[in-house]
C-alpha positions as CSV (number, residue, x, y, z in Angstrom):
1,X,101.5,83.8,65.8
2,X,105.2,83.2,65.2
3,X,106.3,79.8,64.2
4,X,107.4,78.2,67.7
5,X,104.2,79.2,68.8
6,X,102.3,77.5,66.1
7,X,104.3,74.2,66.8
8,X,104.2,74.1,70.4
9,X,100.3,74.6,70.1
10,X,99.9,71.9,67.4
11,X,102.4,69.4,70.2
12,X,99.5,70.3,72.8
13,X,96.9,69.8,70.4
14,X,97.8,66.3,69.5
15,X,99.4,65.6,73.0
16,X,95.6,66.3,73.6
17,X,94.1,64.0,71.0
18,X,96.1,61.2,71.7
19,X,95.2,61.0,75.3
20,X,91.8,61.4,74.5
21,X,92.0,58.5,72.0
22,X,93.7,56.4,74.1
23,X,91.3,56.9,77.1
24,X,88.7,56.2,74.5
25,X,90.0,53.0,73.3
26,X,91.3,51.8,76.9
27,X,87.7,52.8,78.4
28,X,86.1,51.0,75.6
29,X,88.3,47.8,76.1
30,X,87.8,46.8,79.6
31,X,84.2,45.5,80.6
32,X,82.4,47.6,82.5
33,X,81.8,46.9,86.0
34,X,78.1,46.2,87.8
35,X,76.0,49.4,88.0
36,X,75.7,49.9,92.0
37,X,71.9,49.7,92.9
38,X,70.5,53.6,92.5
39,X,70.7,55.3,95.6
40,X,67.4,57.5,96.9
41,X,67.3,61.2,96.0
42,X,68.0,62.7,99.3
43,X,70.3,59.4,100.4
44,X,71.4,59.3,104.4
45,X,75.0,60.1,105.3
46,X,76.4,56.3,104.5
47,X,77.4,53.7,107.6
48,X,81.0,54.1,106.4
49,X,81.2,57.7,106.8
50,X,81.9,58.8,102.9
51,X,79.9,62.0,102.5
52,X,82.0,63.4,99.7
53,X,79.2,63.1,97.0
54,X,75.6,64.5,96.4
55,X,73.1,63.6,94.2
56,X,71.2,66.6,92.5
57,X,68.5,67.0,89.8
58,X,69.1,68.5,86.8
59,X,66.7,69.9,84.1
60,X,66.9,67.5,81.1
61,X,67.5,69.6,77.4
62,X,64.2,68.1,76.2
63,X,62.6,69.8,79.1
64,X,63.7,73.1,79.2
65,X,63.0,73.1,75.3
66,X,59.7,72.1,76.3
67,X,59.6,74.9,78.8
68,X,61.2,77.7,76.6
69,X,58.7,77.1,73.8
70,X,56.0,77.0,76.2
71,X,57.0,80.4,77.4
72,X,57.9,81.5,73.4
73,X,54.1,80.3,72.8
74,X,52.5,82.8,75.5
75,X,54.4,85.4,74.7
76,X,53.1,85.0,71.2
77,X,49.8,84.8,71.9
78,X,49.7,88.4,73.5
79,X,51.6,89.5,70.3
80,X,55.2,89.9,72.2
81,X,58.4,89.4,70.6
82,X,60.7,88.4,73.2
83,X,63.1,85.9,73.9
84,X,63.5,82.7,76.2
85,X,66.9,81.8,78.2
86,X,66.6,78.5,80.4
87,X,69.6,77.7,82.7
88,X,70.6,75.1,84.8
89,X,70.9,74.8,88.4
90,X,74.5,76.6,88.1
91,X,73.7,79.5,85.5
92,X,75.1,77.6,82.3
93,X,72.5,78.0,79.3
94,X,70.9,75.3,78.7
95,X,68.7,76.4,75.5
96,X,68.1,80.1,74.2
97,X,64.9,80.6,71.5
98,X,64.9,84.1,69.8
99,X,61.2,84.9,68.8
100,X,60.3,86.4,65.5
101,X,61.4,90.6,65.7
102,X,62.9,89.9,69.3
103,X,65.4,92.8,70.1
104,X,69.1,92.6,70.3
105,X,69.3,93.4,73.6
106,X,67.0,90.4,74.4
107,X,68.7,87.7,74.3
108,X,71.5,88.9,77.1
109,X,68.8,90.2,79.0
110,X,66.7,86.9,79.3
111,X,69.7,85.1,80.2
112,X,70.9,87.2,82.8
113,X,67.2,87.1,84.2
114,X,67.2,83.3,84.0
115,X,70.5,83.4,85.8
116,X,69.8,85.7,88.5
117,X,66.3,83.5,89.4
118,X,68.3,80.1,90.1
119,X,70.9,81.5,92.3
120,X,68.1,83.0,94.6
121,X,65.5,80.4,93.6
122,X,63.2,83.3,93.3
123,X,61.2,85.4,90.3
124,X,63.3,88.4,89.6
125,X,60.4,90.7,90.0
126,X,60.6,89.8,94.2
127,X,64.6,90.3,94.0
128,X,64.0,93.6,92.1
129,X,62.0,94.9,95.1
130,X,65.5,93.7,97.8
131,X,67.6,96.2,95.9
132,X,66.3,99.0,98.5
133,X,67.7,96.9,101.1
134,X,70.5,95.7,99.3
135,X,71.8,98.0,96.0
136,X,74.7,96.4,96.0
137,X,73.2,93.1,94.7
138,X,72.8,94.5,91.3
139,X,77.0,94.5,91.0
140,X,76.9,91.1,91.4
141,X,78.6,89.7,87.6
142,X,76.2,88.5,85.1
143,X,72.7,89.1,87.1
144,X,70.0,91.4,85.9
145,X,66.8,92.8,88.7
146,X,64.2,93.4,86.3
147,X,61.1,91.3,85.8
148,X,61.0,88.3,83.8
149,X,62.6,85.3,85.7
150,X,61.2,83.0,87.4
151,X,63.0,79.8,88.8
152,X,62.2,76.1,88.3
153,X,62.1,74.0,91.5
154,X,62.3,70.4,92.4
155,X,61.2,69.3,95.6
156,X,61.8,72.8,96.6
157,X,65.4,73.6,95.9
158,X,65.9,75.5,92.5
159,X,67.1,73.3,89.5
160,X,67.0,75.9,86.7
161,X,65.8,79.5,85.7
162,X,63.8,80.7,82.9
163,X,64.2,84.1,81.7
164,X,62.4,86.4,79.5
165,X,63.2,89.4,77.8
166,X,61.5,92.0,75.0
167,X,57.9,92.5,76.5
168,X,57.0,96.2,77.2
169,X,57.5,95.2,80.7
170,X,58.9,92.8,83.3
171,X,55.2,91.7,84.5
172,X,54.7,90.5,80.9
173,X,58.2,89.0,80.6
174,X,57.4,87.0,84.3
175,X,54.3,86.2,83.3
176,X,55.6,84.3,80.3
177,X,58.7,82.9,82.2
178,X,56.1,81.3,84.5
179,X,54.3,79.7,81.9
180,X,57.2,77.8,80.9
181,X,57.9,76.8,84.1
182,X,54.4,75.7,84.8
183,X,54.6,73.8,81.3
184,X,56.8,71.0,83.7
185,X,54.6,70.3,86.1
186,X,51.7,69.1,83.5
C-alpha cells in the first residue's frame, strides 16, 4: 500500500472514529425519551396509516447456544462427531460448536444446512427430495440439500435454522438438528 493510500485510509479511519465518538457522547448527553407502550406481536395496520415497520422474533444467543449444545449432546450420545451451526431468521450465524474429531468439511456444511432450513422453513431432508422437481435449487449461493437441517419456528413462521454436519448420514445429522430445536420448546 503506497503512502497516499495509507493516509487517506488513516483520514477515513478517524473521520470514522470521531463520528462514532461524537454520536456516542451526543446520544449519551440528551435524556432519553418515554419508551412508547410495547406494541402486540402481530400489531394491526395503525389508524394513521404508517405500515413501514414490522415487528419480528428473533432467536436470542443464549438460546441457540442452548439449542446447539442440545443437538452437540445427542449427537454425542450415539458416538458422532459432528458439528452444530444455528442461524437467524436471515442466514447470519448466530453460534457454531465444533465437536471433539468433527471433520473439516463440517463446519461449512452445518452452516449451509442451517441456512438452507430458515429460508424454506423446512428440514433439509424434505427440500432434498424437491430437487427432482426443481435441480436448479441446489445453485442457489450458500444452500446445501442434504439432511441435517431442520428450522426453528415461532408461531409458525421460521426464526432460525439449525444445522448439522459429520454423522455418517443426513438422517443422523436431522435427527440431531431436531433435538436442538426441540431443546426450545421445553
Amino acid at each position: 500500500m503506497n503512502s497516499r493510500t495509507r493516509v487517506l485510509a488513516g483520514a477515513a479511519l478517524a473521520v470514522a472514529l470521531g463520528a462514532g465518538t461524537l454520536g456516542a457522547v451526543s446520544a449519551s448527553a440528551t435524556p432519553a425519551p418515554a419508551a412508547p407502550a410495547a406494541a402486540p406481536a402481530a400489531a394491526p395496520a395503525r389508524a394513521d396509516g404508517d405500515q413501514n415497520f414490522t415487528t419480528s422474533t428473533h432467536l436470542t444467543v443464549d438460546a441457540a447456544t442452548r439449542a446447539a449444545q442440545a443437538a452437540l449432546r445427542a449427537a454425542e450420545k450415539e458416538n458422532q462427531k459432528v458439528t452444530v451451526a444455528v442461524v437467524d431468521r436471515n442466514g447470519n450465524t448466530i453460534v457454531t460448536l465444533r465437536g471433539d474429531g468433527a471433520g473439516p468439511q463440517s463446519y461449512e456444511s452445518a452452516q449451509r444446512k442451517a441456512y438452507t432450513a430458515v429460508s424454506w422453513n423446512a428440514p433439509t431432508s424434505v427440500l432434498a427430495g424437491r430437487l427432482a422437481q426443481t435441480p436448479n435449487l441446489k445453485d442457489i449461493p450458500g444452500t446445501l440439500f442434504l439432511g441435517g437441517g431442520t428450522p426453528v419456528q415461532a408461531n409458525g413462521a421460521p426464526v432460525a435454522g439449525i444445522g448439522v454436519a459429520g454423522a455418517p448420514s443426513g438422517d443422523l445429522d436431522e435427527k440431531f438438528a431436531k433435538a436442538g430445536a426441540d431443546s426450545l420448546t421445553k
